[in-house]
KEKE-3310 file (N, C-alpha, C; in steps of 0.2 Angstrom, whole numbers, plus 5000, padded with zeros to 4 digits):
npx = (5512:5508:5512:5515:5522:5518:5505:5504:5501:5492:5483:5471:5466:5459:5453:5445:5437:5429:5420:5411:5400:5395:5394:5387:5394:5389:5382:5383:5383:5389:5401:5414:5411:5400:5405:5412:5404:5396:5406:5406:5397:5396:5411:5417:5411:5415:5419:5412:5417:5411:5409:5424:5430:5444:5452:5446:5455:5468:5470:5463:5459:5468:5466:5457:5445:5453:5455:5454:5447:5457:5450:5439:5444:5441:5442:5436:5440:5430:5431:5428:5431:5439:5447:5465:5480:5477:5466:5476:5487:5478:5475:5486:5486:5477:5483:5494:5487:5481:5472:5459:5458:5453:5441:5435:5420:5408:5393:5386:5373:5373:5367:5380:5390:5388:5391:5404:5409:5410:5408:5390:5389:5402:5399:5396:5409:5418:5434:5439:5437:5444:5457:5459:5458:5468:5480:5477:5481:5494:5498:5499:5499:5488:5471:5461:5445:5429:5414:5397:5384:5371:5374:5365:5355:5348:5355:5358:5357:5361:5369:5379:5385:5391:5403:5408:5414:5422:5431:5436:5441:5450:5461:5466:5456:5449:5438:5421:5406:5389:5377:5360:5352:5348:5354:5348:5350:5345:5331:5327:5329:5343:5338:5326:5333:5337:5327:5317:5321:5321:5325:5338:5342:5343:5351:5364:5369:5369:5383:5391:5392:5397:5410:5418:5430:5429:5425:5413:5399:5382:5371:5360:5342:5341:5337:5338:5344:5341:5338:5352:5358:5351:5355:5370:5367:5364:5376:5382:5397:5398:5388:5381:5373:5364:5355:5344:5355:5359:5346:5342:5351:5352:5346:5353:5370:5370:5368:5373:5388:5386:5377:5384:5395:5400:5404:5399:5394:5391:5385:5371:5360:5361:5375:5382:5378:5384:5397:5399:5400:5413:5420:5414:5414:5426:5424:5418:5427:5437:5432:5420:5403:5389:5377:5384:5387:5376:5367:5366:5363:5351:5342:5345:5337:5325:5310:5308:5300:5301:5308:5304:5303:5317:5323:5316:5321:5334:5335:5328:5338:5351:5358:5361:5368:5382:5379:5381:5388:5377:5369:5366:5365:5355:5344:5343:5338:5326:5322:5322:5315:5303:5304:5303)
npy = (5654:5657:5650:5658:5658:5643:5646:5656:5648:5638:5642:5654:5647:5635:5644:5652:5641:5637:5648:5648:5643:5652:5654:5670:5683:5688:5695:5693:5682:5672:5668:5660:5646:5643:5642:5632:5621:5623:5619:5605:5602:5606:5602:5610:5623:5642:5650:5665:5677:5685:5704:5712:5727:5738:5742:5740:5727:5728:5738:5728:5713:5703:5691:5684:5690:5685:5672:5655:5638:5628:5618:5624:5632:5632:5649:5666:5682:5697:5713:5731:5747:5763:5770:5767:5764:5758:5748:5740:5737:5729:5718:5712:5705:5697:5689:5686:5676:5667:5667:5664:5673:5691:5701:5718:5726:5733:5735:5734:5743:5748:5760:5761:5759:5770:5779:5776:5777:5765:5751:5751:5764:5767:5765:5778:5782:5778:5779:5781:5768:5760:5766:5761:5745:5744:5747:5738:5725:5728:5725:5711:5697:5689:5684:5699:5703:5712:5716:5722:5733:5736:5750:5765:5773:5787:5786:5781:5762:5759:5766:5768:5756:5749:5759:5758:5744:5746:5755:5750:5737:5743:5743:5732:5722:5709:5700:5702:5703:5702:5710:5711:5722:5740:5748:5757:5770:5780:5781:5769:5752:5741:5729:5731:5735:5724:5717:5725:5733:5733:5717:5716:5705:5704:5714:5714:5702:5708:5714:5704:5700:5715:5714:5702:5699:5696:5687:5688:5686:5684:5690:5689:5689:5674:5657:5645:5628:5624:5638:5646:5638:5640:5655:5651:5644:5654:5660:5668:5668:5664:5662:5667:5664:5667:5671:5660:5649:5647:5647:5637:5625:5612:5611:5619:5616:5601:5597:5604:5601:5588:5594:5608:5610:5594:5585:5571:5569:5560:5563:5565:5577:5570:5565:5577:5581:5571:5574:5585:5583:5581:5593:5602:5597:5603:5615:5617:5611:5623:5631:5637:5640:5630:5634:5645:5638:5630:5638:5642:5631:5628:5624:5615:5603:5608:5606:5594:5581:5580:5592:5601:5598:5598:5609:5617:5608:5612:5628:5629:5620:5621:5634:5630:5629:5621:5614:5601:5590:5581:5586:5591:5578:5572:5580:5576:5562:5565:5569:5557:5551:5554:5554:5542)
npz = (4236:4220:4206:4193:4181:4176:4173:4167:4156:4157:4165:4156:4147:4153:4161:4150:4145:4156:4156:4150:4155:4170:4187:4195:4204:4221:4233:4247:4248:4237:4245:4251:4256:4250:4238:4237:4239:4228:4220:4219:4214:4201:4191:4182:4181:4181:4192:4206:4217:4230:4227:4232:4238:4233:4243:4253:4251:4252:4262:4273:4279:4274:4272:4277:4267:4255:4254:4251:4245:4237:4231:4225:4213:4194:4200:4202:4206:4212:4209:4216:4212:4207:4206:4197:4204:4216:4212:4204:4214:4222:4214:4210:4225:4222:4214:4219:4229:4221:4211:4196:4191:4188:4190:4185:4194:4185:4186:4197:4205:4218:4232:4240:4234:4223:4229:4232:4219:4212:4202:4193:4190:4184:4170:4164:4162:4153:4148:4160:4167:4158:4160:4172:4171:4164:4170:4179:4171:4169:4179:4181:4178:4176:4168:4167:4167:4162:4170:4167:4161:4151:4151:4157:4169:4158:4147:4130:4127:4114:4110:4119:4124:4113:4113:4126:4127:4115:4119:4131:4128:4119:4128:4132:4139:4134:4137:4143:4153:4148:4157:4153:4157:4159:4172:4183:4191:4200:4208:4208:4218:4222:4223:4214:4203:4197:4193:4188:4174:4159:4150:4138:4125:4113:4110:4116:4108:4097:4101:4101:4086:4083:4089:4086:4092:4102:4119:4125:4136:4143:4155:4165:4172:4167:4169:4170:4161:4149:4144:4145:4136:4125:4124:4120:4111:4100:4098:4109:4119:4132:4148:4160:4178:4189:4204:4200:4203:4215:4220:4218:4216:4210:4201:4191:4193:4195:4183:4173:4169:4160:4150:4147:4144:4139:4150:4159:4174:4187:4201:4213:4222:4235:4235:4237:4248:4257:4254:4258:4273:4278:4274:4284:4296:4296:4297:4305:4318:4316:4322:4318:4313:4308:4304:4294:4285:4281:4276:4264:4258:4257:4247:4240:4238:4231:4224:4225:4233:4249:4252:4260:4272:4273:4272:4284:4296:4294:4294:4308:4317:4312:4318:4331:4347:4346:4336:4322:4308:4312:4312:4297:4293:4298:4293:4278:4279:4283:4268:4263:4266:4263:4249:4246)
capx = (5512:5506:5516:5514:5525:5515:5499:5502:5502:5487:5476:5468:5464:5456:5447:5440:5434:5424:5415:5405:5394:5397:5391:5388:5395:5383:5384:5382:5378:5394:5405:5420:5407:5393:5407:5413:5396:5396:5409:5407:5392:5398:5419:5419:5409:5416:5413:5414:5418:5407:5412:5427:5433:5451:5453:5445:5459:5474:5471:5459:5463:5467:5467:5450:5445:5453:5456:5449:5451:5460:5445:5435:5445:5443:5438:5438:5441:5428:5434:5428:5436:5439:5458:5470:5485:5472:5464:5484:5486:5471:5476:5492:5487:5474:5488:5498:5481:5482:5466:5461:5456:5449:5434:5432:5413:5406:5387:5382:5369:5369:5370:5385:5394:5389:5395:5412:5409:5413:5400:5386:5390:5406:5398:5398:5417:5422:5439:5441:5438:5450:5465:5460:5461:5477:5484:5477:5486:5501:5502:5497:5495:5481:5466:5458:5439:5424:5405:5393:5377:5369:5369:5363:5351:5345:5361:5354:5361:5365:5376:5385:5388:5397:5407:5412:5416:5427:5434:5440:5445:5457:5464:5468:5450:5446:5433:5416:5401:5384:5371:5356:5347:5352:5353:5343:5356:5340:5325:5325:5333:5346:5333:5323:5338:5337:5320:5311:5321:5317:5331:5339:5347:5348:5357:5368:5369:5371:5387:5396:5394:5401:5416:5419:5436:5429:5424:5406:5396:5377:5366:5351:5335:5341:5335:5337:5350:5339:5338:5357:5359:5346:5358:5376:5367:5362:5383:5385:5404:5398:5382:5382:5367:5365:5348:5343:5359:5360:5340:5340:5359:5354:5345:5356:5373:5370:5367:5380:5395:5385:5372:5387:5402:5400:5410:5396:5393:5385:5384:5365:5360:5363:5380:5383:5377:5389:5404:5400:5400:5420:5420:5406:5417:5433:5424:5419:5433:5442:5428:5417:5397:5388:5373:5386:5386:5371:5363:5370:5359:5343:5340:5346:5331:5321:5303:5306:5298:5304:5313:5302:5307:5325:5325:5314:5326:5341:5332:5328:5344:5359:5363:5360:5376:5384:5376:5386:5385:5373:5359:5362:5360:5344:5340:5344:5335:5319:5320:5326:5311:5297:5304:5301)
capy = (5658:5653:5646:5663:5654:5638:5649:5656:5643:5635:5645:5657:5643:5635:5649:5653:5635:5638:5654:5646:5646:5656:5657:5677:5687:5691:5697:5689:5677:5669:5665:5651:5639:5645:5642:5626:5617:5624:5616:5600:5601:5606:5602:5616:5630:5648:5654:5671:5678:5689:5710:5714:5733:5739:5750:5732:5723:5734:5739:5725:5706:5697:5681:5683:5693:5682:5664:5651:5632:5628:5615:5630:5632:5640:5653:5671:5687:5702:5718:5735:5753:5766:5772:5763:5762:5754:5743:5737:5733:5723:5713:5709:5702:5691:5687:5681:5670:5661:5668:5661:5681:5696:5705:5724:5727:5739:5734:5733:5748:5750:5767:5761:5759:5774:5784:5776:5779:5763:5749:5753:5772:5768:5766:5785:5785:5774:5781:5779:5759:5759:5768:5755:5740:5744:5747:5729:5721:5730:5722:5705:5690:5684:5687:5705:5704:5719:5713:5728:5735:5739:5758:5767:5781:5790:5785:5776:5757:5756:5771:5768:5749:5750:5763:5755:5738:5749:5760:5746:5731:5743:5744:5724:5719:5703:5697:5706:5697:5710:5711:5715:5728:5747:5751:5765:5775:5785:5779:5762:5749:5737:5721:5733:5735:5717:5716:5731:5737:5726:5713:5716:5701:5705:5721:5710:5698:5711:5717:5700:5703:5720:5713:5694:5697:5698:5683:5690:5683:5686:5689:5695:5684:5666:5655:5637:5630:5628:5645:5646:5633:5643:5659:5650:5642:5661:5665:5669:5665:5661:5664:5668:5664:5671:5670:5653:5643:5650:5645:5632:5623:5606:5611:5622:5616:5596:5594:5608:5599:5587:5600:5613:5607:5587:5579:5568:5569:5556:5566:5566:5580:5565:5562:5582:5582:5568:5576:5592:5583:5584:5600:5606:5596:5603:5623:5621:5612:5629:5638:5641:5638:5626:5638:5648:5634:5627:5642:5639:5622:5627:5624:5610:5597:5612:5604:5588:5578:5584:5597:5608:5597:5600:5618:5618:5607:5614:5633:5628:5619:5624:5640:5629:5627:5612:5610:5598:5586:5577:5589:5588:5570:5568:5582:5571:5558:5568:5570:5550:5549:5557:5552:5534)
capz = (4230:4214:4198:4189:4174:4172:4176:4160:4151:4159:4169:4156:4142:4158:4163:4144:4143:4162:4156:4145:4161:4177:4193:4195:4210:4225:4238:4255:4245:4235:4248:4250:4259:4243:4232:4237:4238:4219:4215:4220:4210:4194:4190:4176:4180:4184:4201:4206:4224:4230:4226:4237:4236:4233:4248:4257:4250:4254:4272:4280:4285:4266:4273:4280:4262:4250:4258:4248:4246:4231:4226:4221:4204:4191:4203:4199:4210:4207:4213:4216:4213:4203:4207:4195:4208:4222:4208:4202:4220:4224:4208:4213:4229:4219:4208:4226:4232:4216:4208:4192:4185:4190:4185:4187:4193:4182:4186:4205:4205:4224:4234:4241:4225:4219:4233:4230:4212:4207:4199:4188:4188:4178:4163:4162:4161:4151:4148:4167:4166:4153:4166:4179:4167:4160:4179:4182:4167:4169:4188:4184:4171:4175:4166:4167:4165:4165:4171:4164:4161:4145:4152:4165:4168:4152:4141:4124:4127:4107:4111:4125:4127:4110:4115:4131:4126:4111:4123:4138:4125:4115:4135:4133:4140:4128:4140:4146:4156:4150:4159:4150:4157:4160:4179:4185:4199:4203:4208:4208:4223:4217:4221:4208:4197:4195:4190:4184:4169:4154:4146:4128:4126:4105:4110:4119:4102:4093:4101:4097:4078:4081:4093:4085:4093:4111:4121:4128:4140:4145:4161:4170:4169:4163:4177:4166:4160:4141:4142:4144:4129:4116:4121:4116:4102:4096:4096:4114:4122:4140:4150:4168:4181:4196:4208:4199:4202:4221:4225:4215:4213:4209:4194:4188:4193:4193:4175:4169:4166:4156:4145:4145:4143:4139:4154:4163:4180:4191:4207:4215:4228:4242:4236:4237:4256:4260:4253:4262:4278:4280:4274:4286:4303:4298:4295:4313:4321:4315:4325:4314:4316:4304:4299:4290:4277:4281:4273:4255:4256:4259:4242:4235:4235:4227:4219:4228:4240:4257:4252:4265:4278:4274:4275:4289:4298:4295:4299:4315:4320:4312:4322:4338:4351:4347:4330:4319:4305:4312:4308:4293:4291:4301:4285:4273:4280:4282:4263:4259:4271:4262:4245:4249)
cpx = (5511:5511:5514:5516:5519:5505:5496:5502:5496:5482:5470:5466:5459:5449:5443:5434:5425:5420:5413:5400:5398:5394:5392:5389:5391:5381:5382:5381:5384:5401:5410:5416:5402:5399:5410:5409:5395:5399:5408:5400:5393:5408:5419:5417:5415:5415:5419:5414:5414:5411:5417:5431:5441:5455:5455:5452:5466:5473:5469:5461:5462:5465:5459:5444:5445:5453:5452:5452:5454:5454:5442:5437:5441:5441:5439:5436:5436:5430:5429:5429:5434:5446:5462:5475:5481:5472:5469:5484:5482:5475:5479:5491:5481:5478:5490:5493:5480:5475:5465:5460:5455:5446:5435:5424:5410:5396:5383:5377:5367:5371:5377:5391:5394:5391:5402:5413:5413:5405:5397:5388:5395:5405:5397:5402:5421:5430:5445:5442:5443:5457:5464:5461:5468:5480:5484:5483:5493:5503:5502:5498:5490:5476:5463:5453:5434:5417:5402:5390:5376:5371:5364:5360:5347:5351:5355:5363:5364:5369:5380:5387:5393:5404:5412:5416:5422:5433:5440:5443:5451:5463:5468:5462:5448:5441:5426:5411:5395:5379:5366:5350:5350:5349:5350:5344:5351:5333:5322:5331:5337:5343:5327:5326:5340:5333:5319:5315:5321:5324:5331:5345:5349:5351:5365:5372:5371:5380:5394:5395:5398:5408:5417:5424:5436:5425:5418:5400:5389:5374:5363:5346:5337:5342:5336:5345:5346:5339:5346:5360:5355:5355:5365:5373:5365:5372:5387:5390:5401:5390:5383:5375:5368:5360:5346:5348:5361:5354:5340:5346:5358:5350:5349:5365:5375:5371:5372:5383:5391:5382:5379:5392:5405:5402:5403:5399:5389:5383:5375:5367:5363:5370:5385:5383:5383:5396:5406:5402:5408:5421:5416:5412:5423:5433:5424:5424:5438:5437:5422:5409:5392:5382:5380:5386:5381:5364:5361:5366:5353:5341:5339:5340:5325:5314:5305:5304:5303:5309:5311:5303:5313:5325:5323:5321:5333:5338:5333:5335:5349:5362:5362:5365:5376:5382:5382:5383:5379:5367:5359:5363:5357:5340:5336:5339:5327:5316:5319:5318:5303:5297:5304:5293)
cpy = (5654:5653:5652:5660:5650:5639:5653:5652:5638:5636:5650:5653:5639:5640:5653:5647:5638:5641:5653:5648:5648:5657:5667:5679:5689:5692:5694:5684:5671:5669:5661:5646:5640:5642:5633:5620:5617:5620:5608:5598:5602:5607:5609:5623:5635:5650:5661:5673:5684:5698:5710:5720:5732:5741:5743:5728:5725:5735:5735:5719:5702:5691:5679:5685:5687:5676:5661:5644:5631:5621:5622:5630:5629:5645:5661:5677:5694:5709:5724:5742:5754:5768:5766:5760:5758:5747:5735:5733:5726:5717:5708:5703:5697:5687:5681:5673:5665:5659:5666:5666:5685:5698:5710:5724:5734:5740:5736:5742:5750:5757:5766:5762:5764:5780:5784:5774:5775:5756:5752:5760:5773:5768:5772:5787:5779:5774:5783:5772:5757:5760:5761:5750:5738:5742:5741:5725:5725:5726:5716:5702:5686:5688:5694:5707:5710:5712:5721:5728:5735:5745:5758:5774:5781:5788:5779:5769:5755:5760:5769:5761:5748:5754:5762:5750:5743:5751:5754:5740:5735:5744:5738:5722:5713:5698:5701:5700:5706:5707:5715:5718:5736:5746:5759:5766:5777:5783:5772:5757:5743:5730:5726:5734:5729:5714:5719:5731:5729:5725:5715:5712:5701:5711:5717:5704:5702:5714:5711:5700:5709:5719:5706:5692:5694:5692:5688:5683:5688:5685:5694:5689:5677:5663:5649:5636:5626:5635:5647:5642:5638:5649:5657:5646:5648:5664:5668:5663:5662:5664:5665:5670:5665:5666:5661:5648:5644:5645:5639:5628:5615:5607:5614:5618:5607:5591:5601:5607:5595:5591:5603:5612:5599:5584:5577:5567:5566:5558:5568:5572:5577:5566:5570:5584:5578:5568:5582:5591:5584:5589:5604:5603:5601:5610:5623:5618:5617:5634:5640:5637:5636:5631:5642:5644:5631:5633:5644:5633:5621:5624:5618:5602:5600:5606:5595:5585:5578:5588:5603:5607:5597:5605:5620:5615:5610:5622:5634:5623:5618:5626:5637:5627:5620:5610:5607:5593:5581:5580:5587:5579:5569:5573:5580:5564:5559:5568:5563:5548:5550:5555:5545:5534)
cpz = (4224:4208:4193:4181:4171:4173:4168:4152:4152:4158:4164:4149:4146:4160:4158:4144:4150:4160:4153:4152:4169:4180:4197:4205:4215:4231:4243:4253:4243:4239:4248:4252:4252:4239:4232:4239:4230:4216:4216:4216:4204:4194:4186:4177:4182:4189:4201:4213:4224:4228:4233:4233:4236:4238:4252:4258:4251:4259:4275:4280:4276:4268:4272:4270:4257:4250:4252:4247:4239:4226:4224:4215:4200:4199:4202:4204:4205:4212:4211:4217:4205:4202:4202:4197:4214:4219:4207:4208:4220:4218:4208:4218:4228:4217:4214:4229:4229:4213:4199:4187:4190:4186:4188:4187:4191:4182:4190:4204:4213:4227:4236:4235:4220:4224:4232:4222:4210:4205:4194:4185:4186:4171:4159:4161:4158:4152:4154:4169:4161:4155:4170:4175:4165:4165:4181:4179:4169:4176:4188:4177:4170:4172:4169:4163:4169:4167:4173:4163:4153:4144:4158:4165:4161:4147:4135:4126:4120:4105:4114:4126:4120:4111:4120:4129:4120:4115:4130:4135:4122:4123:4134:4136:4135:4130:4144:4147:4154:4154:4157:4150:4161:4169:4181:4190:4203:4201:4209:4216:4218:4216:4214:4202:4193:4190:4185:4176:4164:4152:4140:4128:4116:4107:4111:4113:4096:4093:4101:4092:4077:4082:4090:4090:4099:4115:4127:4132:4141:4150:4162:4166:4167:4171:4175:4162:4151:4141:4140:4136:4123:4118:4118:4111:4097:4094:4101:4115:4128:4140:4157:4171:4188:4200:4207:4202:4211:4223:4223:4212:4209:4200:4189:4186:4191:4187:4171:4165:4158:4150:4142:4141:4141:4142:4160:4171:4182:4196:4208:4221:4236:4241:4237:4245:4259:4258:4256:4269:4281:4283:4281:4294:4302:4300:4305:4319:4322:4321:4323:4316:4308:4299:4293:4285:4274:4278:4266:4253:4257:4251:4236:4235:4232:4223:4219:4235:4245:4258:4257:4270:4278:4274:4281:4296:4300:4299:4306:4321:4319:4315:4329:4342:4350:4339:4323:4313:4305:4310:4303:4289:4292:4294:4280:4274:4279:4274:4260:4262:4266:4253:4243:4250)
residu = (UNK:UNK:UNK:UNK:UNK:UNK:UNK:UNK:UNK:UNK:UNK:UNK:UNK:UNK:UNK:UNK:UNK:UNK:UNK:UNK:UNK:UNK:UNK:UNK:UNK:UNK:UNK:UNK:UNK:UNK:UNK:UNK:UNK:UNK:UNK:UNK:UNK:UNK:UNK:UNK:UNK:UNK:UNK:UNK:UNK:UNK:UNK:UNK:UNK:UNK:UNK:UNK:UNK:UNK:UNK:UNK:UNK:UNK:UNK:UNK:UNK:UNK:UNK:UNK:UNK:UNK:UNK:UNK:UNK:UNK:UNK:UNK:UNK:UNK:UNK:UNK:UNK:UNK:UNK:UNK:UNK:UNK:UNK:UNK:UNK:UNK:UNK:UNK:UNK:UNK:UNK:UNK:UNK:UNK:UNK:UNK:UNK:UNK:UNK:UNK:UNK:UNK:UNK:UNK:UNK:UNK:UNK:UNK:UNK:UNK:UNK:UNK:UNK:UNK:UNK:UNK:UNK:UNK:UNK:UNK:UNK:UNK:UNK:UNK:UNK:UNK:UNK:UNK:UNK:UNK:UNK:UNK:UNK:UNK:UNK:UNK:UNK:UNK:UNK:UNK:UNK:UNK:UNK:UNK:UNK:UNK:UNK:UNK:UNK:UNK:UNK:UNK:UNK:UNK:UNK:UNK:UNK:UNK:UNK:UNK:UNK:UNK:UNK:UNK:UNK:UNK:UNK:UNK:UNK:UNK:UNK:UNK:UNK:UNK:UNK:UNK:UNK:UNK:UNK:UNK:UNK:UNK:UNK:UNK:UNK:UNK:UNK:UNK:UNK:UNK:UNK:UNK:UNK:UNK:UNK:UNK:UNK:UNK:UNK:UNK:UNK:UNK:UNK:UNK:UNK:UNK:UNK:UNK:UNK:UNK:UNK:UNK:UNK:UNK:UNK:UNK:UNK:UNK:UNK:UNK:UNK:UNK:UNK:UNK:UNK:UNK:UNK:UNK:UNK:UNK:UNK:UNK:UNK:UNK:UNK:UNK:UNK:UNK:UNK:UNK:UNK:UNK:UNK:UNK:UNK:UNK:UNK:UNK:UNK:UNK:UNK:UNK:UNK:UNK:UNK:UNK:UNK:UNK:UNK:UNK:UNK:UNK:UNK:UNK:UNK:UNK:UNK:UNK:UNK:UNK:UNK:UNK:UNK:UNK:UNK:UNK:UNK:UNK:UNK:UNK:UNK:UNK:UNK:UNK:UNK:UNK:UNK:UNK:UNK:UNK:UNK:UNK:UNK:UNK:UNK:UNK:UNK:UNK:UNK:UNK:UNK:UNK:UNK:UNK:UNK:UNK:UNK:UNK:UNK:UNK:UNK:UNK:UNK:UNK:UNK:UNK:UNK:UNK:UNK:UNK:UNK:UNK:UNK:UNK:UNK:UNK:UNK:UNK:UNK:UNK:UNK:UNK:UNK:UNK:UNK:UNK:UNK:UNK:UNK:UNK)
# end
């Protein structure tokens, strides 16, 4: 059970500083193996666990759901629903797991999520994300953050995103992640909800002038971490990057701490394999089978020499019985091999 006291007194000046940059939720994707390769690549950043629903977290196996290693910190819990009393719940048992927030997801534009009307297709109701909010804080102390759309559908975004962020901060919401492009419920796929609709990263600029009080964050499309640097030198609170910091960790996450946040880090991608290998004997002396981690790492020697033989490698013998550390150090070597 977490130190709820000295939690408030810690945990959410901590987790202000980290949201300078955040690794974005994603599903299949942000996992506790994705999360703690993250971390040991950037000490500060924010990590986000993939969307887990309320219903999920209430009826089904928490451990398996919310488990995570306590390196991961900051780490931050993003949840899905629309029910108040569900929401509360779930919250709570973040609360107990020793989460360093929660986010409501107000963004995800997938059929799934609009069938349980909760995601993207909230931004219709505001004054319904404003009930769940409050319900959260009312169950917890820990931070209680939104991640939203500009807007959705036909809604005008220099309508409806003021009126949102209006409507959910006077709830107690003093932190929002936007993402700067409107979701299109109808018509589009949510890999096309990612792409297609166009960025308005001045709307989004605009709406901390209107809010100063509100600790705003921005994403969709920032693939560098200059790019992240122009947007908190434009007045942005945080930046959160998704896809780029997944395909590509060592660009993004290894030079972070320093760019982002000023605490130098010397960690090379090598010294990031050979901290994993613990990690990697202890997943599967539990049971567990290496590709599962080993798929989080296809990435990391991105636009270097023999980065194709390491993913090829791993590819082909990860998922193979019996497969252990040793693969990936013959990887590693492959790449020390061709960089040489």
């Amino acid at each position: 059970m977490v130190d709820l006291k000295n939690q408030e007194k810690t945990g959410f000046s901590d987790v202000l500083r980290a949201a300078r940059l955040s690794i974005a939720p994603m599903m299949d994707w942000t996992d506790r193996h994705c999360r703690y390769l993250h971390r040991l690549m950037s000490r500060q950043a924010l990590l986000y666990t993939e969307m887990v629903t309320a219903p999920a977290i209430i009826h089904g196996d928490r451990d398996r759901l919310l488990g995570f290693d306590r390196a991961e910190q900051p780490v931050a819990l993003q949840l899905g629903g629309s029910d108040p009393a569900q929401l509360a719940a779930a919250a709570r048992f973040a609360q107990d797991f020793g989460y360093a927030e929660v986010n409501l997801n107000c963004g995800c534009p997938s059929d799934r999520v609009q069938s349980g009307f909760f995601g993207a297709v909230l931004m219709e109701n505001a004054p319904l994300v404003a009930d769940c909010v409050a319900a959260m804080q009312d169950a917890v102390t820990l931070p209680v953050t939104v991640k939203c759309r500009i807007g959705v559908d036909d809604q005008d975004p220099q309508q409806v995103l003021p009126d949102f962020l209006s409507r959910v901060s006077a709830a107690g919401v003093e932190r929002f992640t936007i993402h700067a492009r409107k979701a299109w419920l109808q018509g589009l796929s949510p890999k096309e909800n990612r792409d297609i609709p166009p960025l308005d990263y001045d709307l989004v600029l605009q709406m901390k002038g209107l809010f100063p009080h509100l600790h705003l964050s921005v994403n969709g499309g920032i693939n560098t971490l200059d790019e992240a640097e122009d947007c908190l030198s434009k007045g942005m609170d945080g930046v959160m990057i998704g896809r780029a910091a997944y395909h590509t960790p060592s660009d993004i996450l290894l030079e972070a701490d320093a760019r982002i946040f000023g605490t130098p880090s010397a960690r090379t991608a090598e010294d990031v394999v050979e901290l994993m290998l613990p990690y990697i004997a202890a997943h599967i002396a539990q049971g567990g089978k290496l590709n599962q981690v080993t798929r989080h790492m296809l990435g990391l020697f991105q636009g270097r020499p023999g980065a194709r033989a390491w993913r090829r490698y791993l590819s082909e013998n990860a998922h193979r019985e019996g497969a252990g550390p040793a693969v990936l150090e013959q990887a590693l070597r492959l790449v020390e091999t061709r960089a040489a």
